[in-house]
N, C-alpha and C positions, 0 to 999 in steps of 0.2 A: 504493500500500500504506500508506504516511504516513496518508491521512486517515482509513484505515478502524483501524488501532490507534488512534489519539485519538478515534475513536468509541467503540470500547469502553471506552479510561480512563474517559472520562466518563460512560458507562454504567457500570461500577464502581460508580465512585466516587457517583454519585446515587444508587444502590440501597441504599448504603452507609447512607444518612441517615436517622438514630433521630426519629422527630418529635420533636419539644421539645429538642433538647441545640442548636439550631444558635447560639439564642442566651441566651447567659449572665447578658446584664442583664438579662433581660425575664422570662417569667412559665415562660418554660421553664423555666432556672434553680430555679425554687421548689419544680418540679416534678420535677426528678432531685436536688435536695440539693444543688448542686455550685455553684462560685464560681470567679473567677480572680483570683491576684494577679498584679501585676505591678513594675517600676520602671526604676530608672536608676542607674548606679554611674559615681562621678567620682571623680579625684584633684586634691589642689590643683593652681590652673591650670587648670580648666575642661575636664580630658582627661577622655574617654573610657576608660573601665576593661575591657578585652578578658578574658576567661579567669577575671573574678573568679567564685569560689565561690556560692552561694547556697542555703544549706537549710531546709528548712522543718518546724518542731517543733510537737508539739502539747502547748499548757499546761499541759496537768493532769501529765504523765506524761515529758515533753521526748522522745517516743520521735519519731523522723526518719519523716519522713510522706512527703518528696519534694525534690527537688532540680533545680538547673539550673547552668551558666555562662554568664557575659554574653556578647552577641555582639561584632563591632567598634565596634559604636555604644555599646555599653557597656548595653544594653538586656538584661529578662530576663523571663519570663512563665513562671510554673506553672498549667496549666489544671485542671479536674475535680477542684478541691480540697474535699473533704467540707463541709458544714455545721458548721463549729466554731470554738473559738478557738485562734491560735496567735502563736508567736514567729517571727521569722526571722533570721539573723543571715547577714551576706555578709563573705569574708575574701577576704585577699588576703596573699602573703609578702612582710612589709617594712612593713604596715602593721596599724592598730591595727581589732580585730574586730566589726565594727559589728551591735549588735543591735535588731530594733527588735518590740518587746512589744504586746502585747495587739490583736491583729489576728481583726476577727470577719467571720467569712464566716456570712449566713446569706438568709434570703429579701429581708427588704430592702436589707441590703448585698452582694448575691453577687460585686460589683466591686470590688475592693481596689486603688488606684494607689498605692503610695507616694511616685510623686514621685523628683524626684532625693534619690540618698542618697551622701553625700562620706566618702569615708575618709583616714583621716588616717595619715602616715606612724608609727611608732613609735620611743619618744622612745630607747631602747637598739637598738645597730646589731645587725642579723642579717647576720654577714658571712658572705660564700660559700657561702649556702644551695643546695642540687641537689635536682633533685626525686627520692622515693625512691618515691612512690607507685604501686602497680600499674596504670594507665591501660596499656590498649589503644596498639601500635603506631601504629594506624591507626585514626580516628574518621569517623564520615560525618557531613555535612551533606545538606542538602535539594539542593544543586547543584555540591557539590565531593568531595572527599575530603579529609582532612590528616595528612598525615604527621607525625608527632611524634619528631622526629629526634634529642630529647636519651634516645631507647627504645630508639634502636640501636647500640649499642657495637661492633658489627661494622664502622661506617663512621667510626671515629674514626682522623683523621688521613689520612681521606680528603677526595672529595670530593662538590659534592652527587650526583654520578652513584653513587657506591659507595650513599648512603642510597637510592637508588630503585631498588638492585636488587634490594631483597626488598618493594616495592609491588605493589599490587594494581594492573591495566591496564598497569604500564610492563617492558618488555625491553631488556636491556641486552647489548649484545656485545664480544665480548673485547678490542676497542681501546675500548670507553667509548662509542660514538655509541647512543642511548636512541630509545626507539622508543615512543611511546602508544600503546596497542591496535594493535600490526603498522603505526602508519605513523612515520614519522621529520619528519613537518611537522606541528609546532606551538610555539608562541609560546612564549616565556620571557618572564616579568616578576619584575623583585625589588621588592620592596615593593610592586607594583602596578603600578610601573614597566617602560618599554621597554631592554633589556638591549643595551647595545652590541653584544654579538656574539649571534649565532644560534643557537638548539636546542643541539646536546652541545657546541659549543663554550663558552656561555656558563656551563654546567653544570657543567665539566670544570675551569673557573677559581675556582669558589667554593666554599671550605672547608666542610665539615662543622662545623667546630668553629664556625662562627658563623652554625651555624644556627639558628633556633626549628623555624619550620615550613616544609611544604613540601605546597600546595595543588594537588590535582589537578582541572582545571574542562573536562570532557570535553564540555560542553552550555554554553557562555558563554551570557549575553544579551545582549542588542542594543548593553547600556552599553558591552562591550567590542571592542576589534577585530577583527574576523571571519576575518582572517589565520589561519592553522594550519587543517588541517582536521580535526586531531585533536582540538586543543582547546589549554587552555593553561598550561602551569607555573610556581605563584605562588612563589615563593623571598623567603619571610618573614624578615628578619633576626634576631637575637636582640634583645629589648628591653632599657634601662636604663633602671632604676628608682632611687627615692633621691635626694638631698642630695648634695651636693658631688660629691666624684669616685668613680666606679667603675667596675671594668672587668673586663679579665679576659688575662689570658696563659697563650698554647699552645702547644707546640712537639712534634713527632713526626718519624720516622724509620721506615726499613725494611730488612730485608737484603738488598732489589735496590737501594738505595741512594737511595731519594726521602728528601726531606726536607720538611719544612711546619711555618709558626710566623706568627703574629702575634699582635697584642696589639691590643684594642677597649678603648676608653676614653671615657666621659662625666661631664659637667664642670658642675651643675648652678649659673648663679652666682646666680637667683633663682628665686622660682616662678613667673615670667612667660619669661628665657633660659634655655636647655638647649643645651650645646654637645657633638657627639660627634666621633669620630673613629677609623677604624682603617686597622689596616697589615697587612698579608697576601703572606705569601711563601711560593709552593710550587713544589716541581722534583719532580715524578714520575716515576719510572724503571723501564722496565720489556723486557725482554728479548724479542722474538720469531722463530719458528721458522715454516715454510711451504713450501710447494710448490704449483706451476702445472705441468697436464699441460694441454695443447692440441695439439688434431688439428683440420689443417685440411684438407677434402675435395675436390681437384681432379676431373679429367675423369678420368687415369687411375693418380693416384697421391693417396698420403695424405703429410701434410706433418707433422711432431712436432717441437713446442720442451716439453722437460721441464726445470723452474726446481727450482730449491731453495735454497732464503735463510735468513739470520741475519741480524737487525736489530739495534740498540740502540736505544732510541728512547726521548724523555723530553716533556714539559708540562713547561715552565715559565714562571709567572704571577707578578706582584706589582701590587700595588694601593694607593692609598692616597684614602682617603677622608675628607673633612671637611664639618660641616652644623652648620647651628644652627636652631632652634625658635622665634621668638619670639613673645607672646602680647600682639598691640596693645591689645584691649581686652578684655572679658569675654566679646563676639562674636564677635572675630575674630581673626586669628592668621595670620605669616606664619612660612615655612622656605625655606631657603636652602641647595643642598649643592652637593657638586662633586667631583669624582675624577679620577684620570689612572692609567694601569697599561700592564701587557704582557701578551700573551699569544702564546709561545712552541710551536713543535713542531718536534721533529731527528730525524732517523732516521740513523744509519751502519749500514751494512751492506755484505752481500756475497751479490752470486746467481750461482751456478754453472748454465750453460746447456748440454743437448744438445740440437741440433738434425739429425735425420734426415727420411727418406722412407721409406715404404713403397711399391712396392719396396725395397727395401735400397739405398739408396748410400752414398757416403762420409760420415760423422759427421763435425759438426762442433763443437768444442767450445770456451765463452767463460766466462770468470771476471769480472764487474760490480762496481767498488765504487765507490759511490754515498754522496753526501754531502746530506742534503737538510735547508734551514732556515728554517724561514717565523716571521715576525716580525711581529706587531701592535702598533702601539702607540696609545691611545687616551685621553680626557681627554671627560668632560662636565660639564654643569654643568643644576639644577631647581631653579627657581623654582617656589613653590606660595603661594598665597592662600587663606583658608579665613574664611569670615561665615556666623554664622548672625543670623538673624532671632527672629520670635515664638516658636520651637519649634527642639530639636534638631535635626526634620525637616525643617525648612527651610532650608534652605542655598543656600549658592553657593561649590562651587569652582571656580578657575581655575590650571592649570599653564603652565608655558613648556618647554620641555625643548630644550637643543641638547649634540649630542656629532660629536666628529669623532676621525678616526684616518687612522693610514697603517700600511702594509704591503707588506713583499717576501718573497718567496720564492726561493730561490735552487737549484735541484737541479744536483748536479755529479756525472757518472759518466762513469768509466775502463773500458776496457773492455780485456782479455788476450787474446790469442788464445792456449789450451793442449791439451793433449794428453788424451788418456781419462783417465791422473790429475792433472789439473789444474795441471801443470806447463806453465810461460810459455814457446812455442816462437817467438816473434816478439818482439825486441826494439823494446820501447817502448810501453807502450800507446796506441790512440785515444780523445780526450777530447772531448767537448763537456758545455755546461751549460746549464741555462733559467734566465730570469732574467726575475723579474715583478715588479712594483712598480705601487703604485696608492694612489687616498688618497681616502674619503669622507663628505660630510657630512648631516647628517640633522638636522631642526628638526620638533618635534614643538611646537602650541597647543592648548589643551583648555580649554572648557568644562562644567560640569555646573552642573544646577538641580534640585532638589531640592522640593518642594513636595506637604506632605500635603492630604486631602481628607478628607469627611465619611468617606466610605467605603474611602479606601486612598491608596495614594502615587504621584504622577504623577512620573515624571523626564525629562527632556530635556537635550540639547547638541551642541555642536558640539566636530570633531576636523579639523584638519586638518595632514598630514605630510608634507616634504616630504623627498626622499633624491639626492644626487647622488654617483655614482661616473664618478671616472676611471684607468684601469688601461694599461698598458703590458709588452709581452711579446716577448723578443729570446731567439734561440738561437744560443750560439756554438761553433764549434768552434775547439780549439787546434792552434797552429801556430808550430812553432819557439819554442817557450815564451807565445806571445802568444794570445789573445781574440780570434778573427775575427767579425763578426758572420757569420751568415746571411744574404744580402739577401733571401730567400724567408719567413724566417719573421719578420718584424718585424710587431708587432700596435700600435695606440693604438685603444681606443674611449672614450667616453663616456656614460653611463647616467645619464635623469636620470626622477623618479617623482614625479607631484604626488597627493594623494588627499584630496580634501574629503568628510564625511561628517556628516549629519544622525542621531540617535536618538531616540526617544522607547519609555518604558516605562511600565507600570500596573501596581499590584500591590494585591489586595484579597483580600475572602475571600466565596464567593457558595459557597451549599448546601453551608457547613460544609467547603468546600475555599479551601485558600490557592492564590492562582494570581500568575504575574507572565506581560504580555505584553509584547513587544517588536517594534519594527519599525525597522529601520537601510538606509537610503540612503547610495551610495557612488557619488563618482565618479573617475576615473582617467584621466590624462594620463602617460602614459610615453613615453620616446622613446629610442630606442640609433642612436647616431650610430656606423658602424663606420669609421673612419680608412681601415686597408690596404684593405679592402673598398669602399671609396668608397659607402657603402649606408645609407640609415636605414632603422631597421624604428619606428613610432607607431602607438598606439591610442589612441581616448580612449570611455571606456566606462563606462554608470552600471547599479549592482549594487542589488538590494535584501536584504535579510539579517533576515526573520522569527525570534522567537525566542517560547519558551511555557517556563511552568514551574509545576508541579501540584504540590502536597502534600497527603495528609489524615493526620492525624493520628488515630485510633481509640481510643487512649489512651497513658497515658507511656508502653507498652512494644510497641506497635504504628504504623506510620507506614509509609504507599504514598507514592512519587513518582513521578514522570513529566517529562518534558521533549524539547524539539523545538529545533534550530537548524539555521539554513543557514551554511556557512564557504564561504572562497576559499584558495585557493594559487598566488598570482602568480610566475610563474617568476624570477627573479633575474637580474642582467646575465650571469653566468657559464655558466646554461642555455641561455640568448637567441644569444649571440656565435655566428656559425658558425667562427669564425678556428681553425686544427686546429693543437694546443700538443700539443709530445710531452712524455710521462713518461719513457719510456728507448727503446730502440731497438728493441722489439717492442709497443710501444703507444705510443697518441694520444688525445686528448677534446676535441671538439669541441660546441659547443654547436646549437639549433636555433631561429633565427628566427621559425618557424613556431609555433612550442609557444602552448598556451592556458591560462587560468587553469583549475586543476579546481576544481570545484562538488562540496562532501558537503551530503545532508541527513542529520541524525544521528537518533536517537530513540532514548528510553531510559526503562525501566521498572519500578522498584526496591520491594522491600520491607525492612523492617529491624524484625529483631523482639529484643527481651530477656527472657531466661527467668534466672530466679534469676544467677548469677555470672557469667552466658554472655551472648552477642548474636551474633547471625548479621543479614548483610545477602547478596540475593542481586537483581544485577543483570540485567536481559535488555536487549540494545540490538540496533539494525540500525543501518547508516548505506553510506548509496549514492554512489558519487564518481563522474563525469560527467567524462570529458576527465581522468584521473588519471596524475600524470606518474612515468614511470617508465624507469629507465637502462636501454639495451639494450646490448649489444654486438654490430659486426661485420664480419665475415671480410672479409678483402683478397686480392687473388693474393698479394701476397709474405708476409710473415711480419709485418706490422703489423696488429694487431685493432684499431678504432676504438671508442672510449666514447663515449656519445652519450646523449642522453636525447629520451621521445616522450610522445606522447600514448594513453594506453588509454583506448578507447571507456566500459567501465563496469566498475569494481570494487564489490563487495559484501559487506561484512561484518556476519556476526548470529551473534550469542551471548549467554554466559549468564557471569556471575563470582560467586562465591561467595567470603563473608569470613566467617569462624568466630574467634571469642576467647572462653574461656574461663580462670578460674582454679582448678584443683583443690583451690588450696591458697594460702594467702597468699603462700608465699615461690615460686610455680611460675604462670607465664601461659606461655599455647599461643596463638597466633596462626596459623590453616590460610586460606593462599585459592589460588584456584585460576581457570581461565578454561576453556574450551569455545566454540569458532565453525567457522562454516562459511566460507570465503572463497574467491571465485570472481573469476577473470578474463575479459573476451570483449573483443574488438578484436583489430588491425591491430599487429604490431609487427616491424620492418624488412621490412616488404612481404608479411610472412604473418599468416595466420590464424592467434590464439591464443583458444580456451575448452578455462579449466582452473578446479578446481574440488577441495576437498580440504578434509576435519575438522582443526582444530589444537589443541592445549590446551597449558598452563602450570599447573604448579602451584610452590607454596612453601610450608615452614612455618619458624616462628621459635617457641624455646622461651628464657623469661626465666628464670633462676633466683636467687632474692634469700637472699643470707645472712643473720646477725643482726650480720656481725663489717663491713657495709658493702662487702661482696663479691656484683659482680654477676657469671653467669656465662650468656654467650648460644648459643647453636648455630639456626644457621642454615641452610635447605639449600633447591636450585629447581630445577626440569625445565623448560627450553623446548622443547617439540615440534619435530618435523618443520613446514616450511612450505615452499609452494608459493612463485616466483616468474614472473613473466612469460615467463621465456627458462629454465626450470630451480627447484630445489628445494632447499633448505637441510636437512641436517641438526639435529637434537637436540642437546641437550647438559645437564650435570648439575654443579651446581656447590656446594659447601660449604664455609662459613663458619665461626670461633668466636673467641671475645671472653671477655676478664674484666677487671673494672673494679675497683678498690679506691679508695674514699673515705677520706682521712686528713687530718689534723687539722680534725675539727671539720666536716668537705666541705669546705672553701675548696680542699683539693688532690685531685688525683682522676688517679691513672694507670692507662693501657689495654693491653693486649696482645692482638695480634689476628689471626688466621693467617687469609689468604685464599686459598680453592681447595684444601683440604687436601686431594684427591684426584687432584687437575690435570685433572677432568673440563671443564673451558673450554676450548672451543673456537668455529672455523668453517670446513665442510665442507661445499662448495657442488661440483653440477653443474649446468652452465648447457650449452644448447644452440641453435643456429642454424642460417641458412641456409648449409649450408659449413662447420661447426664444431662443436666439443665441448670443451666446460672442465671440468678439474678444479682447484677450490681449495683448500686448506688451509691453516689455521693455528691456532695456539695459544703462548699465552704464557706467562712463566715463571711459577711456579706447583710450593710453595707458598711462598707470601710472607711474612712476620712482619713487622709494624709495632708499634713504640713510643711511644705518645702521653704528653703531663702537659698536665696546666691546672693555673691558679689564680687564683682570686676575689679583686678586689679591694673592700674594701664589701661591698656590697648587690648586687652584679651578678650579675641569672638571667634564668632565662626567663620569670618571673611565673608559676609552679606552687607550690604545697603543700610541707610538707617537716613531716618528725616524725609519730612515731609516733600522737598523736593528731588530729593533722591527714589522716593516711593512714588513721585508721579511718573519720572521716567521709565522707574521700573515697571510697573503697570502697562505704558504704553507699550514697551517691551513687550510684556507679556501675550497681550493683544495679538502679535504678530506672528508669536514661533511655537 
């Protein structure tokens, strides 16, 4: 099905083509009136200028003709520019307004380079600028999305999970774990960067408040890792901008009693060293309620354990970070940083247990209190090299990256034996505990080579990763006050993963379309040594990972894309192990030897169009997963359910996502998106036939409301549908949001107030069924929450936005256009 949708793109997309516009410098150009300019935006130091402004006036009359912002390369291009004469001026906050005059677009010059253009910092401090500008929540790229997180006031004082509950493709559920278009595997990078811990864990540790952006890349190319099969989440720091020192401090609270603060700081001591640093400290708390009914079906009786729990349960993380910049020559440039942190999770609680038969017999009843506390602790350190040559586009970077950590977990649960009202009729309770401990390290090397051509940009490099875990798992029961081990359940394995990989990529522009292609070779040495098992499970296996990416551009307020990649999802030591580790006394997880990497091929189809103050984009994708790994559960004679994870033959998903922003009014933006798919299962899961198949959709809206007194005021609200699983089906759920922001003195200080869930529609209400069984789950959290946030500016310290009322008008008219 793959090859014949990218037969039609390109059929499209050629039909598409006006004779004469394809190219600009040549006689077409003369021939439609139209010209391009283009350039380059730097700051002292030879950096790259991301986000700068750029607009473009016409001389006679200064009326705003078109507009753009630089990319990361600090690059920027306005096409289809009329036959005339103009100014342009490019800004940026913090620095001084650079305009550059009398620019003649006409038959013999339709091509305008101006070359690199330097701005220069401004000689009076702008301290603690915010941006107040109406920009869009949510902006598209040709291969990403970006969240623009200083938009959501609803996530202040949280974390990055709280900002991607109201994105477009991502689902978030009521303990925090994040989901990219219904799967839960894909990649986190900060800065670009491999993130010590995985998916919502890594997510769940990093502040809102120091965010900028946050990059959705559902279609990577080949330059990236092919890991995640959903795609991958870029978590953009905030930048520091400026002279000398500046920074920022934040601190917030809430009535379930989290708490979150740190302070970012850079330390500029020339225009070649830049020194930064931050410190981050967060305890999140948060209350939960649930029940487990399960029916298990013997030969001639039914088996019933009916649970109901109260949790406490908290996150808590601190981090501290430090890096420097330095600039060797006018080409090249090295950085240095490093960190070490925790990352925390406790649960205390209590589950009240009856267990019966149908038939009727005697009832039996137990009261659980459980202690459970797992602890990471972690430290890395990135080297980076950066040269360039003849051209910006030239380059060569190389990175180093190593990080290592340890961690235990510890779960301890008392068990009562009581009566139908849960009064203790057996003195003393039975105790056992789990106890796991483990520690792992991971060395990451990278190449990248960069090199333009007559016609487009060739890239290539080399990656290779290497990860070793070793883990250890003991179950004791108590006895006359003491810690007996188990001799039956004592675990040691070792996990170790080697992965060399080759890429190369092109990118040009052929019949008036921009395309990038990609091709990534992988190969893979794994090995699980199981200790108690006396067993190694080894593969060694080489991958290839195709990648395409289409744009046409029809004019500034039309634009088709298109794009293709292949992903993997290598199971983990914890999937792999078969060693069977209990959670409490009516469950165990076990992992599976056997399991395979799953293969998606994704594909995806996008228009994005601009009408006066509005912009709609509407997505259509598919993507096929092959060997897709997924948790089953199952039934035992006694009362123990097994967790386990397998492999499904083929999952498929295809849909559509719609993104609407509009503004009725300067001080009122409406942000609507929404999703629609079809998602099907077929394969083998615990020894049955499963084909299931089911419509799902998601929607959300977010309304901004801007005052004149520097009062923002947000409401927020989302629908997750119904959805199908392998073994069973998840309920819906409905959840709403509200925020208000007040800016004082000057913006350097900016406090939030923010009530989460105001309806207590959050939840999760699963039936899951089996060979022998039926689940009921529930749960839901405290709800509704209020949090307290402050910040303040120290300096210059922002995100590099806009700010002021005449700088918001231009931007606006901007916006209008692109």
């Amino acid at each position: 099905m793959g090859k014949y949708v990218f037969y039609i793109i390109i059929g499209l997309l050629w039909s598409s083509k006006v004779p004469g516009q394809d190219n600009l410098k040549g006689s077409g150009s003369e021939r439609t009136g139209q010209g391009i300019i283009e350039g380059e935006v730097f700051v002292a130091g030879d950096k790259p200028m991301e986000y700068a402004n750029v607009a473009l006036y016409k001389s006679g009359d200064s009326s705003l003709v078109t507009g753009t912002v630089t990319n990361t390369e600090g690059k920027f291009e306005l096409k289809e520019i009329p036959f005339g004469r103009y100014h342009l001026n490019v800004d940026f906050i913090g620095f001084k307004k650079k305009q550059i005059s009398d620019i003649v677009i006409n038959g013999k010059t339709p091509h305008q380079d101006l070359g690199k253009l330097i701005l220069q910092e401004t000689s009076q401090s702008i301290e603690g600028v915010e941006v107040n500008a109406n920009r869009p929540q949510v902006s598209y790229q040709v291969d990403k999305k970006v969240i623009h997180v200083d938009q959501d006031y609803t996530a202040q004082g949280g974390s990055a999970v709280q900002v991607l509950e109201n994105v477009p493709s991502i689902q978030v559920d009521i303990e925090g774990n994040v989901e990219l278009r219904g799967s839960s595997n894909f990649r986190v990078l900060v800065d670009g960067k491999p993130s010590v811990l995985d998916g919502s864990e890594a997510l769940q540790q990093i502040p809102a408040g120091m965010i900028e952006n946050i990059e959705i890349i559902t279609n990577p190319s080949a330059k990236y890792d092919p890991e995640g099969t959903a795609g991958i989440i870029n978590v953009i720091i905030k930048e520091r901008r400026g002279s000398g020192l500046n920074g920022m401090v934040r601190a917030s609270g809430s009535t379930s009693g989290s708490l979150e603060g740190g302070i970012n700081l850079n330390y500029s001591l020339t225009d070649r060293l830049n020194l930064t640093t931050n410190l981050n400290y967060r305890d999140f708390r948060f209350d939960m309620k649930g029940a487990d009914e399960r029916q298990t079906f013997g030969r001639d009786t039914i088996s019933n354990i009916d649970q109901h729990m109260e949790n406490a349960m908290n996150r808590k993380t601190y981090s501290f970070e430090a890096g420097l910049d330095y600039s060797i020559t006018k080409s090249s440039s090295v950085s240095l940083s490093g960190g070490l942190g925790s990352f925390g999770f406790g649960r205390e609680g209590t589950v009240w247990t009856e267990i019966y038969t149908e038939p009727v017999s005697n009832r039996a009843y137990d009261m659980t209190k459980s202690v459970f506390d797992l602890e990471n602790n972690y430290y890395d350190i990135n080297l980076n090299y950066h040269k360039w040559f003849d051209s910006k586009e030239h380059t060569l970077n190389t990175s180093l990256y190593y990080s290592g950590s340890e961690n235990k977990d510890i779960n301890t649960s008392k068990i009562f034996q009581t009566d139908d009202e849960w009064e203790q009729i057996i003195t003393g309770p039975s105790s056992f505990r789990t106890n796991e401990t483990g520690n792992e390290d991971q060395v990451r090397a990278k190449i990248d080579y960069s090199l333009p051509t007559s016609t487009g940009k060739l890239e290539a490099g080399y990656q290779g990763r290497y990860r070793r875990q070793n883990y250890n798992y003991t179950l004791q029961n108590q006895e006359n006050g003491q810690w007996i081990n188990d001799g039956d359940y004592l675990n040691e394995a070792d996990f170790s993963r080697w992965i060399q990989a080759l890429y190369t990529t092109y990118s040009g522009k052929m019949i008036g379309v921009d395309f990038q292609i990609g091709l990534r070779g992988e190969y893979t040495d794994r090995l699980l040594e199981q200790q108690a098992l006396d067993e190694d499970y080894r593969i060694h296996r080489f991958d290839v990972f195709p990648s395409m990416h289409l744009t046409k551009q029809f004019s500034q307020k039309d634009q088709v894309f298109a794009s293709y990649s292949r992903r993997i999802n290598r199971p983990g030591s914890w999937y792999l192990d078969p060693f069977k580790r209990y959670r409490d006394q009516y469950n165990a997880r076990t992992g599976n030897p056997g399991l395979k990497p799953e293969y998606t091929n994704s594909y995806e189809l996008g228009y994005k169009k601009i009408f006066g103050k509005s912009s709609a984009t509407l997505e259509a994708y598919h993507r096929n997963t092959d060997n897709g790994i997924t948790r089953t559960q199952q039934a035992t004679e006694g009362e123990l359910m097994i967790h386990t994870v397998e492999n499904i033959q083929e999952e498929i998903s295809t849909g559509l996502e719609l993104s609407f922003n509009t503004s009725f009014y300067k001080w009122w933006n409406i942000n609507l998106n929404g999703s629609f798919y079809r998602y099907s299962i077929s394969g083998d899961v615990v020894e049955e036939d499963v084909l299931q198949a089911g419509n799902q959709w998601n929607a959300r809206y977010n309304n901004v409301f801007k005052l004149p007194t520097g009062t923002r005021i947000q409401l927020t609200g989302s629908y997750r549908g119904p959805t199908i699983t392998p073994q069973g089906e998840r309920e819906g759920f409905f959840t709403a949001n509200a925020a208000v922001k007040q800016s004082l003195i000057k913006d350097k200080l900016s406090l939030t107030v923010n009530g989460m869930d105001l309806f207590q529609g959050r939840k999760r209400e699963m039936m899951l069924s089996g060979s022998g069984f039926e689940n009921y789950v529930f749960r839901q959290r405290e709800a509704p929450v209020v949090s307290f946030s402050i910040s303040y500016t120290i300096n210059n310290y922002q995100n590099g936005r806009q700010n002021g009322d005449e700088r918001e008008k231009e931007y606006e008219g901007i916006e209008q256009m692109f």
